[in-house]
C-alpha positions as CSV (number, residue, x, y, z in Angstrom):
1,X,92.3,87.1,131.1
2,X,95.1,87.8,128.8
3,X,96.9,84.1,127.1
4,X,99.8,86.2,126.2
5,X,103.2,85.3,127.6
6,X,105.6,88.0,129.1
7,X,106.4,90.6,126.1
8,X,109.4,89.3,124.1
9,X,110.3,88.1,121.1
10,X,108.9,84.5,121.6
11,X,110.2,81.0,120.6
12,X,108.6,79.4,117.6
13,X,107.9,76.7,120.6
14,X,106.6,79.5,122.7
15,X,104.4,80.8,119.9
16,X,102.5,77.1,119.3
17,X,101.9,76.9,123.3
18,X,100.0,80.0,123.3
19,X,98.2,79.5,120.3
20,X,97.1,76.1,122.0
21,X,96.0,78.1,124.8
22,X,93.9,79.9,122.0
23,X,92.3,77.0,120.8
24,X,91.8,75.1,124.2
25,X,90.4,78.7,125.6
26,X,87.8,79.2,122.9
27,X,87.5,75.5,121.1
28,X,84.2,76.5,118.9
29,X,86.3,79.8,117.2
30,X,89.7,78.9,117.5
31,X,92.1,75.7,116.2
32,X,95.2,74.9,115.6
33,X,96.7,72.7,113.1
34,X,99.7,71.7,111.2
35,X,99.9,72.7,107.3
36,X,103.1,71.4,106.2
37,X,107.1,70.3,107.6
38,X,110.0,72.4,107.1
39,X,113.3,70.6,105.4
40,X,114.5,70.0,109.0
41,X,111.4,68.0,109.6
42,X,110.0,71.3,112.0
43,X,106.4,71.5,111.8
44,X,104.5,74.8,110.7
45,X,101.4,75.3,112.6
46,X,98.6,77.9,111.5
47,X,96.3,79.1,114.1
48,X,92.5,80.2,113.1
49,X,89.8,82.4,114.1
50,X,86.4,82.6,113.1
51,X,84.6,80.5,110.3
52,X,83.8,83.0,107.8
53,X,84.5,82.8,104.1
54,X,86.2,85.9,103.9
55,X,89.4,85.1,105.1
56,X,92.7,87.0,106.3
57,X,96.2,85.3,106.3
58,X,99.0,86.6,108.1
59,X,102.2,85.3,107.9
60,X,104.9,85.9,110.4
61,X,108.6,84.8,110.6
62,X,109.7,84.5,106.7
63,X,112.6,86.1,107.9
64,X,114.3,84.8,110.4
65,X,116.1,88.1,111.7
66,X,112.9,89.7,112.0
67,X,111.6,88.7,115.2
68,X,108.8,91.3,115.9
69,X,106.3,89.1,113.6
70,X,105.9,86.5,116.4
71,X,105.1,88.5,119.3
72,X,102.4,90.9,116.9
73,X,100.9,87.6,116.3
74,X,99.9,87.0,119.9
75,X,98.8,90.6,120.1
76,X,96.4,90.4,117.2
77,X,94.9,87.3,118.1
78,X,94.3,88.0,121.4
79,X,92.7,91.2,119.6
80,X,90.4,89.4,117.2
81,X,89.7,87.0,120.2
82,X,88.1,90.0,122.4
83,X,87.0,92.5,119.6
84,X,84.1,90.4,118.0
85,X,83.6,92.7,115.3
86,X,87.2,92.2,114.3
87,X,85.6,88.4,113.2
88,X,82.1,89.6,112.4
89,X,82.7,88.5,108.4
90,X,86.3,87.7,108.4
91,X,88.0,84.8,109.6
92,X,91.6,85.4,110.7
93,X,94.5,82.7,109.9
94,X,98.1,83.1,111.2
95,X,101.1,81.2,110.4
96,X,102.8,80.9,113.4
97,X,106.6,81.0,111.8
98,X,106.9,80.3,108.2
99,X,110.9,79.4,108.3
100,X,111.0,77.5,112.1
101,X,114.6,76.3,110.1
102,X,115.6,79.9,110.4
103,X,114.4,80.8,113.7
104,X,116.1,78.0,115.1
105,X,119.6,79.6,113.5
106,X,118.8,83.7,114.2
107,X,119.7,83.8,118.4
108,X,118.5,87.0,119.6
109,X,116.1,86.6,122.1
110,X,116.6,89.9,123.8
111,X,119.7,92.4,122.3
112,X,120.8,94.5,124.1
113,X,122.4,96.6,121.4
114,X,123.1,96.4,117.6
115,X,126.2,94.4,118.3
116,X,124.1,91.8,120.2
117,X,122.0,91.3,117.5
118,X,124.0,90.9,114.6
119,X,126.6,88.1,117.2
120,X,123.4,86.3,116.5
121,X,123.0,87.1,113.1
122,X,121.0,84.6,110.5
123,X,119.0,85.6,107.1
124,X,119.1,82.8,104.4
125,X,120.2,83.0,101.1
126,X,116.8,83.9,99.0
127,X,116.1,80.3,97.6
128,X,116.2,79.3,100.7
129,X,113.6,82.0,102.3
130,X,110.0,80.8,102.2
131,X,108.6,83.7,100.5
132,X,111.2,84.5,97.9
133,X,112.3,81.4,97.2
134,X,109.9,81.2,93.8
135,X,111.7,84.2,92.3
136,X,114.8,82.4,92.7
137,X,113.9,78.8,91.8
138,X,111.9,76.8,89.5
139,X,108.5,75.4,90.7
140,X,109.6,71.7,90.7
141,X,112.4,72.6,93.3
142,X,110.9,75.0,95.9
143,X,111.4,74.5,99.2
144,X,108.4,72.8,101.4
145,X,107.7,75.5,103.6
146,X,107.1,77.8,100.0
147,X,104.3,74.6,99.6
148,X,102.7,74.9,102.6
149,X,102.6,78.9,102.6
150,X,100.9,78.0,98.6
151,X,98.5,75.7,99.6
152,X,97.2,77.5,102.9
153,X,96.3,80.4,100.3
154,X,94.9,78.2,97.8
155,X,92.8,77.0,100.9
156,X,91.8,80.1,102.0
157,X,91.3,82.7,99.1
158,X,91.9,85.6,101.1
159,X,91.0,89.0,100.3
160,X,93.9,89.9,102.4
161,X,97.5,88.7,103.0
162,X,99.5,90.4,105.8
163,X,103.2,89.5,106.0
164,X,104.8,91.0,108.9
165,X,108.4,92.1,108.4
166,X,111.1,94.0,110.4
167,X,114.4,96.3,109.9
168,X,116.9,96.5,112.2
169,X,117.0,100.3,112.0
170,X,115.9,102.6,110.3
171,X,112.1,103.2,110.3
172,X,108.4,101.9,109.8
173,X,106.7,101.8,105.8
174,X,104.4,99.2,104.3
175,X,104.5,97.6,101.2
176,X,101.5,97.0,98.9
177,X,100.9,94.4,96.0
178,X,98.1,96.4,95.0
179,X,96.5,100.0,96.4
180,X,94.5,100.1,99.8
181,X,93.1,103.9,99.7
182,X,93.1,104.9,103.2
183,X,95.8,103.0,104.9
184,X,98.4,105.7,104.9
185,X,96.3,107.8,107.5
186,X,95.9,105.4,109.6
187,X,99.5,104.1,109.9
188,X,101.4,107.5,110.2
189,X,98.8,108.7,112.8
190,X,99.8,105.1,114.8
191,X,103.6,105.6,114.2
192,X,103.8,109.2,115.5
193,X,101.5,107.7,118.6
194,X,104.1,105.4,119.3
195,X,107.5,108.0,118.3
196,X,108.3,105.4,115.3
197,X,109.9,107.3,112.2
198,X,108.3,106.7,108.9
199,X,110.8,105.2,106.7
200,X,109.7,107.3,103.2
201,X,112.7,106.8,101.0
202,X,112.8,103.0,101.9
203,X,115.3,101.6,99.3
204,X,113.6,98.4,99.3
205,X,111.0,100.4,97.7
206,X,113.2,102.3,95.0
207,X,110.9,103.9,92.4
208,X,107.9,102.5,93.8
209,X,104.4,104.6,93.5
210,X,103.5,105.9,97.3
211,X,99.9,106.3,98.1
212,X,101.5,108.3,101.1
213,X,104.2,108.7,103.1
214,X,105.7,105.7,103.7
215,X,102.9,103.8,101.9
216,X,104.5,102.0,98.9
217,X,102.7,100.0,96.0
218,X,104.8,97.5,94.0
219,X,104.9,98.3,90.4
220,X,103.0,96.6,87.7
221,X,105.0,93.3,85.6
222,X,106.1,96.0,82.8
223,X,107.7,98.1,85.4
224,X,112.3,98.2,85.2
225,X,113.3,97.2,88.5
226,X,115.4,99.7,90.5
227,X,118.5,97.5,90.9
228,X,118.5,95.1,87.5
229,X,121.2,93.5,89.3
230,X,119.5,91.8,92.3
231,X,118.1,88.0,91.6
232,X,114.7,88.3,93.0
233,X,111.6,89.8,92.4
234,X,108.9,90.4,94.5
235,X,106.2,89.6,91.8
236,X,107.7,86.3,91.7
237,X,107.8,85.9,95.7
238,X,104.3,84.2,97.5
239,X,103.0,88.1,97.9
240,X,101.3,87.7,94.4
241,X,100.4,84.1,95.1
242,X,96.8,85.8,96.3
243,X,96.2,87.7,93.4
244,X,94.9,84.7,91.7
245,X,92.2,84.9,94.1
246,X,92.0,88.7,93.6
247,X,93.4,89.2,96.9
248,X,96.4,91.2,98.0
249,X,99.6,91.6,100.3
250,X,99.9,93.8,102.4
251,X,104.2,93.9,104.2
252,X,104.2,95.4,107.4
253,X,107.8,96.6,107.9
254,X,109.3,97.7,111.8
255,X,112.5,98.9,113.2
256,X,114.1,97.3,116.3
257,X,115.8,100.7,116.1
258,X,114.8,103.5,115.1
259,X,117.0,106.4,113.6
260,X,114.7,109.8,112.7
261,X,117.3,110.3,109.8
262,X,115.2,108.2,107.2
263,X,111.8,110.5,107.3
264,X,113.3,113.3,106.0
265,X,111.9,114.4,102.5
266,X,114.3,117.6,102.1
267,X,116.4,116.9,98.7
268,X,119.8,115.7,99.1
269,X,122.1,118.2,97.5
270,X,124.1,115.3,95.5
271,X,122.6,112.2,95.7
272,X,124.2,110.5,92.6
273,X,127.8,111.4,93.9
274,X,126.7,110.8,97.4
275,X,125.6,106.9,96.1
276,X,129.2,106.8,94.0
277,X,130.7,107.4,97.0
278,X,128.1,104.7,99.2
279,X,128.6,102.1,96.3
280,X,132.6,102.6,96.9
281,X,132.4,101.7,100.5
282,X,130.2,98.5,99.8
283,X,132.7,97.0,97.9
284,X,135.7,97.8,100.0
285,X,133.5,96.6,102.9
286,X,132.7,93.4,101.2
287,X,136.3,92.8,100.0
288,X,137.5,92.7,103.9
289,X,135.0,90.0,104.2
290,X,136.0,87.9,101.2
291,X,139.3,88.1,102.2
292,X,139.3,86.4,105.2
293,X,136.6,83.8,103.5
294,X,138.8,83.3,100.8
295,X,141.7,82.7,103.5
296,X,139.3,80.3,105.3
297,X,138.0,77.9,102.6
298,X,140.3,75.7,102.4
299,X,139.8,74.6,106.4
300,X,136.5,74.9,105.6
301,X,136.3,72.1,103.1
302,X,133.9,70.1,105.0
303,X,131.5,72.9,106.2
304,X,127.7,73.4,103.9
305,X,125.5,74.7,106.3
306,X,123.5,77.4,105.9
307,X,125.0,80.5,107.5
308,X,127.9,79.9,105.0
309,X,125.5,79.3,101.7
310,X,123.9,82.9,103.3
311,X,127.1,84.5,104.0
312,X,128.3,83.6,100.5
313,X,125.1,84.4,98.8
314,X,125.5,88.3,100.6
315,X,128.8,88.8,99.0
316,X,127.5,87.6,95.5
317,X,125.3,90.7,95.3
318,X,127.5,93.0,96.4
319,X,129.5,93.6,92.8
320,X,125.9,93.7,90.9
321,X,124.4,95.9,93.4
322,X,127.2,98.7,93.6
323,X,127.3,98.6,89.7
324,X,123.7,99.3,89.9
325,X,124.3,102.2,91.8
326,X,127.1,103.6,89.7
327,X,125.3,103.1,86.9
328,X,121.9,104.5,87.4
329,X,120.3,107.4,88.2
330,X,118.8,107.5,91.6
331,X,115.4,106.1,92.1
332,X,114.7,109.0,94.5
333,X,116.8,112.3,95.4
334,X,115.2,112.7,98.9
335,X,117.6,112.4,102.0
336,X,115.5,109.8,103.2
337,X,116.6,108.1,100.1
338,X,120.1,108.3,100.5
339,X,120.5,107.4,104.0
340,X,118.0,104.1,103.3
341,X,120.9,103.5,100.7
342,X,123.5,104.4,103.0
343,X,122.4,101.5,105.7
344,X,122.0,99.0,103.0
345,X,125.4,99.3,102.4
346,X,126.3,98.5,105.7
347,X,123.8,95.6,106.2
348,X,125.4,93.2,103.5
349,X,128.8,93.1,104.0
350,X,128.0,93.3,108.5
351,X,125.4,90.8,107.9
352,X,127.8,88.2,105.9
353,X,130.6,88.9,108.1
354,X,128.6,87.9,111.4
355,X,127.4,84.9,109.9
356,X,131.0,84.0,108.7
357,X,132.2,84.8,112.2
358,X,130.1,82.4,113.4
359,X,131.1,79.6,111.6
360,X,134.5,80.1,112.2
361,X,133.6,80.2,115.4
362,X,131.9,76.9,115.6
363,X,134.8,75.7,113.6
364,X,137.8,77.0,116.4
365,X,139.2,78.9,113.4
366,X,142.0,81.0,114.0
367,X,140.1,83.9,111.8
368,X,137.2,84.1,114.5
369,X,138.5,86.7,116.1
370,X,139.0,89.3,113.5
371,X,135.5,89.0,112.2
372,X,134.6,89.4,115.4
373,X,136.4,92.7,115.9
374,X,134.9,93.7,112.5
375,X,131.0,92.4,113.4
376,X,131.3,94.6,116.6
377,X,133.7,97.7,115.0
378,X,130.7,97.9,112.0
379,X,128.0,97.3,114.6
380,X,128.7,100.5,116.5
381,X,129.4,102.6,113.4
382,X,126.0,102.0,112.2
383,X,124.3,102.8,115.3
384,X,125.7,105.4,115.6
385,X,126.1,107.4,112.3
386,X,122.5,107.1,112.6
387,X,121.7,107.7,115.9
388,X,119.8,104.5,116.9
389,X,117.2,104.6,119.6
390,X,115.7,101.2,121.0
391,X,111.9,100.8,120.1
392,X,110.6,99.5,123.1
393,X,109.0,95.7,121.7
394,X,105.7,96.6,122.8
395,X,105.5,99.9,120.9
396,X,107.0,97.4,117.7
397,X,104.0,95.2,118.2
398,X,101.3,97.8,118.6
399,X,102.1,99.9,115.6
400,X,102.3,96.5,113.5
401,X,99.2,95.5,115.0
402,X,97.5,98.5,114.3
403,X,98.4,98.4,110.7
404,X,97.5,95.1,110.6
405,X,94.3,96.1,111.3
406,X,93.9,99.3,109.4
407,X,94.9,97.1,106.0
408,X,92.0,94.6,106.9
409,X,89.8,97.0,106.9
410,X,90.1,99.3,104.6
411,X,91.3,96.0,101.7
412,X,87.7,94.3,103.2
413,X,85.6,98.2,102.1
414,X,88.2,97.8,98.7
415,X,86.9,93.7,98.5
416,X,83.4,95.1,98.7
C-alpha cells in the first residue's frame, strides 16, 4: 500500500495529510507533531521515524521556489517506512516545509514552462529565509521559523542534516558543510540513471573544494568568499548549526530543467572577458527593472509586503555582485563555470521583475503590463539559450532521494 498522493509538487496542507497518514498507518514508529509557528501564525510540523539516538534531519521547503523538497519528502518516508534497515540505528526526522509563509506566496503547482513558473515567482529576501536568515541578522531578531529549525537540532543532535534544494535550470550538485568520502559515486551514477546533468561549475559554489564532480565542500571560516559583495554566508546560515553536535549538512540541489550546457569541464577560452561582458548585462537588466520600480513607488506608498521587500532586496545585490565580477578573477575557468554565471545573471533581475509584476498586478497598476512582457520576453530567452528540457518530477524526486540516502550512509560509516 503506498500513502503517497498523486506525484506533484504537493501543498504544505497536502504534505501534513500524508504525513498523518504516516503516523496513523504505523502509530508505534511514526508521529507527527508541531515544533514551532511561522510569523503568519502557520504551523511547522515535523514528521518522525524510528526511535533511535542517531538521528537524521531533513529539511525541506527553505525556499519557497523550490518545490521538489516536498514531494522527495513523501518518497523517502515512504522509503524508510518499508526498508527497515534504512531505520535499523537511525531515526529519520523531516520538516515538512520550513517557510509555509513562503509556500503560501510561490504559485506553481504544475508549470508548464519557464514562463509559468517565474508568473508565479516568490523567493524572500535572505533575512527573511529560514535558513539564511542568521547570516543576515542578529540572534535577538531572527525570525521564528530560524527558532524552530534551531531547536529541532538542538533536540535531535544529528549526525546528519539533509536540506533539500532546487534550481530552476541548470543541473544537479550537492553541497557539503564538511567531506562525506564516497558520496560523489553514488550521486553521478543516480543522475546519469535518471539523464540529470551534473551541475560542476555551480556558481553557488565558486572556489569551493570538490570531492567529485559536482560534489562541493564549503570552505573552512579563514577561507575569502568568492563574491565579497553578497550579505550572506553560509557558515552563518542553520547548515553549521549541527556542527556543534559534530554533525553535518548535506544540500541536495535539482533542476526543474535541465540544460546539458553546465557539465561541461572543457576551459572556456576567455572567461574573465566572457564575465565582463555577463556582469554588463546584469546591470542593464536590472536597470530596466528599477526603472519601472522607481516609476511605481510613489503609487505604491502604501504597499510592504513581501514580494516587494524580495523584489527590492534582488536589485540591491545586483551593483555589488557585477563589481565582484569585474573585479576578480574567476573562481573557475571551466565552461561549466561560465554558463552557471551566465544564468545567475538572468535569475536576479527575471526573478525581481516577476515578483514586481505581480504586485503591480494586485495593485491594477498601469506598469503591470510591461513587466509582464519583460517576465515572459526573459523567460523564453533563458530557456532557450540553454536549451531547457523538463525533468519529469518523478525523476527530480528519485535522484534527490537517492542522494538523500547515499549521504546517510556514507556520513553514518564517517559518524562511526
Amino acid at each position: 500500500m503506498s500513502l503517497l498522493p498523486e506525484l506533484r509538487y504537493p501543498t504544505v496542507s497536502e504534505l501534513v495529510s500524508s504525513a498523518r497518514a504516516f503516523a496513523a498507518h504505523r502509530p508505534g514508529l511514526c508521529a507527527l507533531r508541531q515544533v514551532g509557528v511561522s510569523r503568519a501564525g502557520r504551523p511547522l510540523h515535523l514528521l518522525s521515524m524510528g526511535h533511535a539516538r542517531r538521528a537524521v534531519l531533513v529539511v525541506a521547503g527553505a525556499h519557497a521556489n523550490e518545490p521538489t523538497g516536498g514531494s522527495t519528502t513523501l518518497a523517502l518516508a515512504e522509503r524508510v517506512l518499508h526498508e527497515r534497515q534504512l531505520r535499523a540505528d537511525t531515526s529519520w526526522h523531516f520538516l515538512l516545509c520550513a517557510d509555509p509563509d513562503g509556500a503560501s506566496l510561490h504559485v506553481t503547482p504544475a508549470p508548464r514552462s519557464l514562463h509559468d513558473y517565474h508568473r508565479g515567482f516568490f523567493r524572500p529576501a535572505a533575512p527573511e529565509q529560514p535558513e539564511w536568515a542568521p547570516s543576515a541578522l542578529p540572534p535577538d531578531r531572527l525570525p521564528p521559523e530560524t527558532r524552530a529549525l534551531t531547536r529541532v537540532i538542538d533536540e535531535l543532535r544529528p549526525f546528519l542534516q539533509v536540506t533539500l534544494h532546487g534550481t530552476d535550470l541548470g543541473g544537479s550538485w550537492v553541497q557539503l558543510t564538511k567531506d562525506v568520502p564516497g558520496l560523489a559515486g553514488p550521486f553521478a551514477k543516480s543522475a546519469a540513471e535518471l539523464h540529470i546533468p551534473v551541475e560542476t561549475g555551480a556558481s553557488d559554489a565558486a572556489g569551493w573544494p570538490a570531492s567529485g564532480p559536482g560534489v562541493h565542500v564549503m570552505p573552512g571560516p579563514g577561507a575569502g568568499a568568492a563574491y565579497p559583495s553578497m550579505p550572506d554566508d553560509a557558515r552563518h546560515s542553520t547548515w553549521y548549526h549541527v556542527h556543534r553536535y559534530g554533525g553535518l549538512t548535506a544540500v541536495v540541489e535539482v533542476p526543474m530543467w535541465a540544460s546539458d550546457l553546465v557539465d561541461d569541464p572543457a576551459p572556456h577560452p576567455a572567461p574573465a572577458a566572457e564575465i565582463r561582458r555577463l556582469a554588463g548585462r546584469l546591470l542593464r537588466d536590472s536597470l530596466e527593472v528599477e526603472r519601472v520600480l522607481t516609476e511605481v513607488l510613489p503609487r505604491l506608498a502604501d504597499v510592504d509586503g513581501p514580494l516587494l521587500r524580495a523584489a527590492r532586496w534582488a536589485l540591491e545585490l545586483v551593483p555589488g555582485l557585477a563589481e565582484d565580477w569585474i573585479r576578480t578573477q574567476p573562481a573557475d575557468d571551466s565552461m561549466a563555470y561560465v554558463g552557471s554565471v551566465d544564468a545567475f545573471a538572468r535569475r536576479l533581475p527575471l526573478r525581481a521583475a516577476a515578483m514586481l509584476m505581480r504586485v503591480l498586478q494586485e495593485n491594477g497598476d498601469r506598469a503591470a503590463p510591461r513587466l509582464e512582457r519583460l517576465v515572459a520576453t526573459w523567460s523564453d530567452a533563458f530557456a532557450e539559450r540553454f536549451r531547457a528540457r523538463w525533468v519529469p518530477l518523478e525523476h527530480q524526486v528519485e535522484h534527490q532521494s537517492r542522494t538523500v540516502v547515499a549521504a546517510v550512509r556514507h556520513a553514518r560509516d564517517r559518524a562511526v
